[in-house]
N, C-alpha and C positions, 0 to 999 in steps of 0.2 A: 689146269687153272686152279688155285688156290683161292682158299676160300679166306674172306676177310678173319683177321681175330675179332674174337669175342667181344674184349678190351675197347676195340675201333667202333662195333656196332653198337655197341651199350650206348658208347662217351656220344657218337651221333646222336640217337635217340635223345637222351638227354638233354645236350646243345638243342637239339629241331623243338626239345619242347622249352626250355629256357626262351629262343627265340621267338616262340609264339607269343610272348607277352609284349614285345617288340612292337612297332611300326612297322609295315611291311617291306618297305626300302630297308630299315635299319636291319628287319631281322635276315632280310638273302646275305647283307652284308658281311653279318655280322660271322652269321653259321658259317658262311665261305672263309671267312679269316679264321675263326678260333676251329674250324673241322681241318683246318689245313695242317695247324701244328699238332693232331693228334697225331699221325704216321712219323713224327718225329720226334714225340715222346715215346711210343712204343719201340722206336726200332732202335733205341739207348742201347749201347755195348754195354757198357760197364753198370747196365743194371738185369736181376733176373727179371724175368719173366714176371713173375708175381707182383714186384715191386716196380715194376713199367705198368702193370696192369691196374697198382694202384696209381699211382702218378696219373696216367692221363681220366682216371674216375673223378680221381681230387683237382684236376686243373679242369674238368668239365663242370663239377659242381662250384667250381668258385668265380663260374664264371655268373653265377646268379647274381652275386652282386653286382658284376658289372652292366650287367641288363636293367639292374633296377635303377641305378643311377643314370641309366641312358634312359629310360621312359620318363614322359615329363609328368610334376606330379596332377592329380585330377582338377580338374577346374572347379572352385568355390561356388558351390550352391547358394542363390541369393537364398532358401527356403531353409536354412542354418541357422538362421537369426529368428524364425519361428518357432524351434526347437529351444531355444534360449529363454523365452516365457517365460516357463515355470522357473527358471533358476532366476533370472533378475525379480520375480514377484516375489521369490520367499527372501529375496535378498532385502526388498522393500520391506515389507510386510516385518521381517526380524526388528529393523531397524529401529519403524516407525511405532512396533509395540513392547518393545524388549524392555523397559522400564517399567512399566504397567506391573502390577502386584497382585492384581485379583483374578478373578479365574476368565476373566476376558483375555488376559495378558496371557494364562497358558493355553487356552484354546490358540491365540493367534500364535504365540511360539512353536506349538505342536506341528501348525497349519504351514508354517513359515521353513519349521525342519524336514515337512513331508515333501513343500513345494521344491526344495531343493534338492532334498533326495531323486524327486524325478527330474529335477534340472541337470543333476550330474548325471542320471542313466541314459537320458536323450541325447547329453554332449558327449558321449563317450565316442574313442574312433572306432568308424566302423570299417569291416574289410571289405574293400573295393575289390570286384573282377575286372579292373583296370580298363574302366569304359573308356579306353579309348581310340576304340574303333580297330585294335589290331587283331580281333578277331576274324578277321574281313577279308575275305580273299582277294586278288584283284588285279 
């Protein structure tokens, strides 16, 4: 009995963790299709060893994109619009004292550049562990 190549085990591994990010339906699917064509990228005549072994690494890892375009993306948080506050009040705030001259008018400018400052670090994207539910065995 011969023992799997190296090449085959790795590119598995790989794909079994690509598809965890999956739906569970999508990811049996998915691993069963893309694990299928690795024994037919490795067993290429006309390529060496080395260069078969990079092949099916590089058709494993490019399948990441295709996973990511297949998970759908995260559902909108109504609590986003909370988060938004401090950027529409320094947005007000600028607006409403930006012509002011006196030190009223830089206090509120100051207030108005801080409020935003923390409006854009709250709206920033944040990375998701893709809640959606395909961690889940089942």
């Amino acid at each position: 009995m011969s023992r799997t190549p190296w090449a085959l085990r790795v590119g598995e591994s790989i794909l079994r963790r690509i598809c965890h990010e999956l739906p569970a339906k999508e990811a049996h699917e998915c691993f069963a299709e893309w694990s299928a064509e690795l024994p037919a990228i490795w067993s290429d005549e006309t390529l060496p060893r080395w260069r078969a072994a990079i092949r099916v690494l590089a058709y494993c890892l490019g399948q990441r994109a295709t996973a990511q375009s297949l998970t759908p993306p995260p559902d909108d948080d109504p609590a986003e619009m909370h988060r938004a506050a401090p950027l529409i009040g320094g947005a007000v705030l600028l607006s409403l004292s930006s012509d002011t001259q006196s030190l009223v008018g830089d206090i509120s400018n100051y207030t108005a550049d801080l409020l935003i400052l923390i409006g854009v670090i709250t709206l920033r994207p944040r990375r998701s562990g893709r809640s959606n539910g395909s961690g889940k065995s089942g």
